[in-house]
C-alpha positions in Angstrom: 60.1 75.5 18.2 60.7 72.2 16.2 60.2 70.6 19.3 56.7 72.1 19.5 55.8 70.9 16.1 57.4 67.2 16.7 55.7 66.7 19.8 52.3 68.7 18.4 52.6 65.3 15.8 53.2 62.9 18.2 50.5 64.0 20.6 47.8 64.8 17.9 45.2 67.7 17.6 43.8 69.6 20.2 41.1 68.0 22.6 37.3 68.6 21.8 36.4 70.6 23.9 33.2 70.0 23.5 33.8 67.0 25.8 33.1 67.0 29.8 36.7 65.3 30.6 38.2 68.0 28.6 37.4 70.3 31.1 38.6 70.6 35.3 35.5 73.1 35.9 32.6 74.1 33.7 30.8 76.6 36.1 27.0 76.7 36.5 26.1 80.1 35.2 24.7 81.4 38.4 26.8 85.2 37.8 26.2 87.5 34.9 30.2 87.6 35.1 32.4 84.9 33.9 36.2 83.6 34.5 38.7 81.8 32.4 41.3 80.5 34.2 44.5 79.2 32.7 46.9 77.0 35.1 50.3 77.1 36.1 52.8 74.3 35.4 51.8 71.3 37.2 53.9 68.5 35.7 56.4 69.2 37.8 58.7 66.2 38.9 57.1 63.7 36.3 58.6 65.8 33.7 62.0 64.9 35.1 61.7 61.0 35.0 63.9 59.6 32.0 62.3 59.8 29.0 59.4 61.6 30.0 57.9 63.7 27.3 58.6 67.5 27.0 54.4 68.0 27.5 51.6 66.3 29.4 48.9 64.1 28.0 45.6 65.7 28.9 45.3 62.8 31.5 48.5 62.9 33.3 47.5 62.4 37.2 50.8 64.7 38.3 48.9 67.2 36.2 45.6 66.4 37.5 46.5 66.3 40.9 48.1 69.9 40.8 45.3 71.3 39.5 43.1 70.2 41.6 45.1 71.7 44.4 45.9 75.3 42.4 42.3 75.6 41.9 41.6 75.8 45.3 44.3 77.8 46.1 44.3 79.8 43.5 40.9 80.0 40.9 38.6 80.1 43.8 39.3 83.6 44.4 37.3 84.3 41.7 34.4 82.2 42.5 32.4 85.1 45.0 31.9 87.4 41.5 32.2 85.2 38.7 31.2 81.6 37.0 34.8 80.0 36.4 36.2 77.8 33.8 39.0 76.0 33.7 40.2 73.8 30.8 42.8 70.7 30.8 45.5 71.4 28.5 48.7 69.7 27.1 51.2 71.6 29.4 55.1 72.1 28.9 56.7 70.1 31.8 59.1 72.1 34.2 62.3 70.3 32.6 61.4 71.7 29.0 60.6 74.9 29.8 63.9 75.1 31.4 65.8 73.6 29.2 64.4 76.4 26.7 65.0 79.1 29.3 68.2 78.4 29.2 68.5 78.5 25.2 66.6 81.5 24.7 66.3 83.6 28.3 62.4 83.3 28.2 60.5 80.2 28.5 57.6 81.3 25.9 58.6 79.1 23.7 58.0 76.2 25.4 54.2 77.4 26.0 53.8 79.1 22.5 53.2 75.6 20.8 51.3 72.7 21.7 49.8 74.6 24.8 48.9 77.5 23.4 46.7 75.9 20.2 45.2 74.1 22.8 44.0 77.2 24.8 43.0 78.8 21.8 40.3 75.5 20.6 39.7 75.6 24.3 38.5 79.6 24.6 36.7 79.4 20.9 34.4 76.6 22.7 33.9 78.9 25.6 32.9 81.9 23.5 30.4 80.1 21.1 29.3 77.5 23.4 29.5 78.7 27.5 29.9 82.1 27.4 26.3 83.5 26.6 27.9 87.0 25.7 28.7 87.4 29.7 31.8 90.1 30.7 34.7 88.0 31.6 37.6 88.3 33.1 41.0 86.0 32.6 43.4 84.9 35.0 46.3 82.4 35.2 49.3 81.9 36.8 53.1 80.9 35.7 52.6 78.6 32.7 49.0 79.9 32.3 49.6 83.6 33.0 52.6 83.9 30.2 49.5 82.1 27.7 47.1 84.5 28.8 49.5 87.2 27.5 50.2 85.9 24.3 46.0 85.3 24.2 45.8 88.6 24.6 48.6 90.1 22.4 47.0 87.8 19.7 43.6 86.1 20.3 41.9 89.1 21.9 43.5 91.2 19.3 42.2 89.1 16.6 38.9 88.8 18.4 37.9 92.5 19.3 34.4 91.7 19.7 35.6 89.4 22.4 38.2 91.7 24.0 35.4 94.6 24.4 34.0 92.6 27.4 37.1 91.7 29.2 36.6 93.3 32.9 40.1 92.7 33.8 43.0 90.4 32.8 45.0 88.9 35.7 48.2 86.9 34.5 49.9 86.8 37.6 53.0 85.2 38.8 54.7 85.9 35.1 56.3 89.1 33.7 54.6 91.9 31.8 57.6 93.7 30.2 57.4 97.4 28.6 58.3 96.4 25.7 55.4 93.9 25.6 53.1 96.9 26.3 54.8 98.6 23.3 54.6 95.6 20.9 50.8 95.8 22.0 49.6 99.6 22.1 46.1 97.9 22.5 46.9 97.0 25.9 47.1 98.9 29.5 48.4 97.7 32.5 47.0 98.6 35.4 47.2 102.2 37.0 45.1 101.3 40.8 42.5 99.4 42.2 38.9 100.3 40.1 40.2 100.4 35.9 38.9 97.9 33.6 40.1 96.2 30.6 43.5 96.1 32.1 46.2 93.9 33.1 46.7 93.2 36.4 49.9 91.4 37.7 52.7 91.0 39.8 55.9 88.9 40.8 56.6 88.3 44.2 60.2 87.8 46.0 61.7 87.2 49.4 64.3 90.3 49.6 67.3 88.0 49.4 66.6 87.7 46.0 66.2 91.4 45.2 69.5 91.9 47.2 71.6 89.3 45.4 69.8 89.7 42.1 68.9 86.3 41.4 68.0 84.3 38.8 64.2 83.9 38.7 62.8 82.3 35.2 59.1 84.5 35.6 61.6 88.1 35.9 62.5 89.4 33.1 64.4 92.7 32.3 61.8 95.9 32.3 59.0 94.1 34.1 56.3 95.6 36.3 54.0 95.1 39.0 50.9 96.2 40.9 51.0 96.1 44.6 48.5 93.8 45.8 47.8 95.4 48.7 47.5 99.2 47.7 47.1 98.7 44.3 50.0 101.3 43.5 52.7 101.5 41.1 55.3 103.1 43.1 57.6 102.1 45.9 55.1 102.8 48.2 55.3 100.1 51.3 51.9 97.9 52.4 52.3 97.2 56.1 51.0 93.0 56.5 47.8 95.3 58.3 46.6 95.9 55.0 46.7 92.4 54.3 42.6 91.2 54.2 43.7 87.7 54.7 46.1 85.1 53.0 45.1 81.5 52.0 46.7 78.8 54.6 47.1 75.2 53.7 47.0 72.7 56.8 50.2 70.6 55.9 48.4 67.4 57.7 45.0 67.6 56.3 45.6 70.2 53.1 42.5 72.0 54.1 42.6 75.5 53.5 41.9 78.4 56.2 42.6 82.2 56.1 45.1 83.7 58.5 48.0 86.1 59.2 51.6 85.4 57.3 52.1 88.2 57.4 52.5 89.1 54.1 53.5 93.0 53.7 54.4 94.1 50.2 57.0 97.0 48.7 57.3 97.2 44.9 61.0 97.2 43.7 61.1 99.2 40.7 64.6 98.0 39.3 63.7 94.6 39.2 59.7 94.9 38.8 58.5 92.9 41.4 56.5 93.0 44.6 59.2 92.3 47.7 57.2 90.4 50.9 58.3 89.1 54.2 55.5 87.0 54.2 56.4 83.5 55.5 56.0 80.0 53.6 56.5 76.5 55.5 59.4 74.2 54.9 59.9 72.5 52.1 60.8 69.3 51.2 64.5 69.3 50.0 64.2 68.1 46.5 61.3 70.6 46.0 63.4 73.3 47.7 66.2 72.8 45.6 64.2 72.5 42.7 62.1 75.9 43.5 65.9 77.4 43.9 67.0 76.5 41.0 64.0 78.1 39.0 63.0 81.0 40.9 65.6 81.8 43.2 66.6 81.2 46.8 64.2 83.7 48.5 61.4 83.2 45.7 57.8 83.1 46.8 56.6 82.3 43.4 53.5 79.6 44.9 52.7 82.7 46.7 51.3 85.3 44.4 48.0 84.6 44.8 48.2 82.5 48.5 49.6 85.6 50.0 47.2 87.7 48.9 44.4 85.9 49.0 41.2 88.1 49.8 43.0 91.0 48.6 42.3 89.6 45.1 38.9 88.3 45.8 38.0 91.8 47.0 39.7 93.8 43.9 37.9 91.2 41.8 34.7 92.6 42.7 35.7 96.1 42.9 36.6 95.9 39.3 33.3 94.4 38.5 31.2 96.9 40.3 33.3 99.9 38.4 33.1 97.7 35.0 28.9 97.6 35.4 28.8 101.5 36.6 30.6 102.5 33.5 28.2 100.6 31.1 
């Protein structure tokens, strides 16, 4: 945490948000729904370089770039139901939060800093400036998904007035522990497809990883999931024919189509996470060993929400629909 507080004083308070270029996306308010998106690490090999800082300037183009391509991929399967925001922030690179993996077993130090001040300033615009009073619902993924957690074990518990109009919470691709649940009796995971104010999330593996129990930095002990495809709890197994439709990236042109991966899904309970035999294209070998090294051999951690593309987009609106039929 020194770190945090050295590199908070080198880099300086948080942005204004009240600022256009603060901001990837400020939606036009067409939906009487709203989402606040929170991204995943995307200063990625930058953060390697030699003497590259432990966090991003709110410019950085690696961290542009990524996000750019994770809103697409990711954030626009919100879009259908809800007006989406999505803030810049001053993001822990990849080498930091290892190297504070590695000293602590859990990376939420390296996000708990810098990152998360700069989420909070970013959200208390939102709320007295974009939100209008609108239901909301917020997502992430990685990075963003283990802030949106702390948001909500904190923030939204120091802003009840807030938290009262939360449809749903979807920090995916980042662990929800038991004992998190316990530290935060205010909050429910998810228990199927329709409840709202709940957290909805999930890990997902390749099975070599479940059978050689490997090191992934997003799984830790006593974690759960949700099947994205049945929206159970249990060890019940989702046949890819359940699969709506996963999100395809053309390699050549990066344009995005849906189509068959097919992407089944299997809760394991030991470890917590959602098992898939889904397949992902060859990487590159410096970003396959990197991707390895951090979420295991068979991980398919870019994959939580690609793979299960317009099954979110569908349980999005499902959980609208049964958020404005209980009001």
């Amino acid at each position: 945490m020194e770190n945090n507080n050295v590199s908070k004083e080198l880099y300086g308070a948080a942005p204004d948000y009240s600022k256009k270029e603060s901001w990837y996306k400020i939606a036009d308010t067409t939906k009487d729904i709203d989402t606040f998106y929170v991204y995943a690490t995307e200063y990625i090999l930058g953060s390697f370089d030699e003497g590259a800082p432990d966090y991003a300037t709110l410019d950085n183009a690696e961290m542009m770039a990524g996000v750019d391509v994770e809103f697409k991929a990711h954030a626009t399967v919100f879009e259908d139901s809800t007006n989406v925001f999505v803030p810049y922030y001053r993001q822990s690179g990849l080498r930091y939060a290892g190297e504070i993996h590695k000293k602590t077993g859990n990376v939420n130090a390296a996000f708990s800093g810098m990152p998360y001040d700069d989420i909070t300033a970013a959200l208390d615009y939102y709320f007295e400036n974009l939100n209008g009073g609108r239901p909301f619902i917020i997502a992430g993924h990685s990075q963003g998904s283990s802030m949106v957690l702390i948001l909500l074990g904190k923030y939204f518990k120091e802003h009840s007035d807030y938290y009262s109009r939360m449809v749903a919470a979807y920090p995916i691709g980042y662990s929800v522990t038991r004992e998190y649940l316990n530290a935060n009796p205010h909050l429910k995971f998810a228990s199927g497809e329709t409840d709202t104010g709940v957290i909805v999330s999930w890990n997902t593996e390749g099975p070599r990883n479940v059978e050689e129990n490997s090191h992934n930095v997003v799984v830790l002990p006593n974690t759960m999931s949700i099947n994205p495809l049945n929206w159970k709890l249990d060890e019940t197994y989702a046949p890819a024919s359940e699969n709506l439709g996963s999100l395809i990236t053309d390699e050549k042109t990066g344009e995005n189509s849906i189509g068959d991966v097919g992407a089944d899904a299997k809760i394991n309970l030991a470890r917590g996470v959602v098992v898939t035999n889904g397949k992902v294209p060859p990487m590159p070998e410096d970003e396959a060993k990197l991707a390895a090294e951090f979420f295991g051999p068979d991980g398919r951690h870019d994959n939580d929400y690609t793979f299960y593309y317009n099954n979110i987009k569908d349980n999005v609106a499902k959980r609208i629909a049964a958020y404005k039929g209980g009001k």
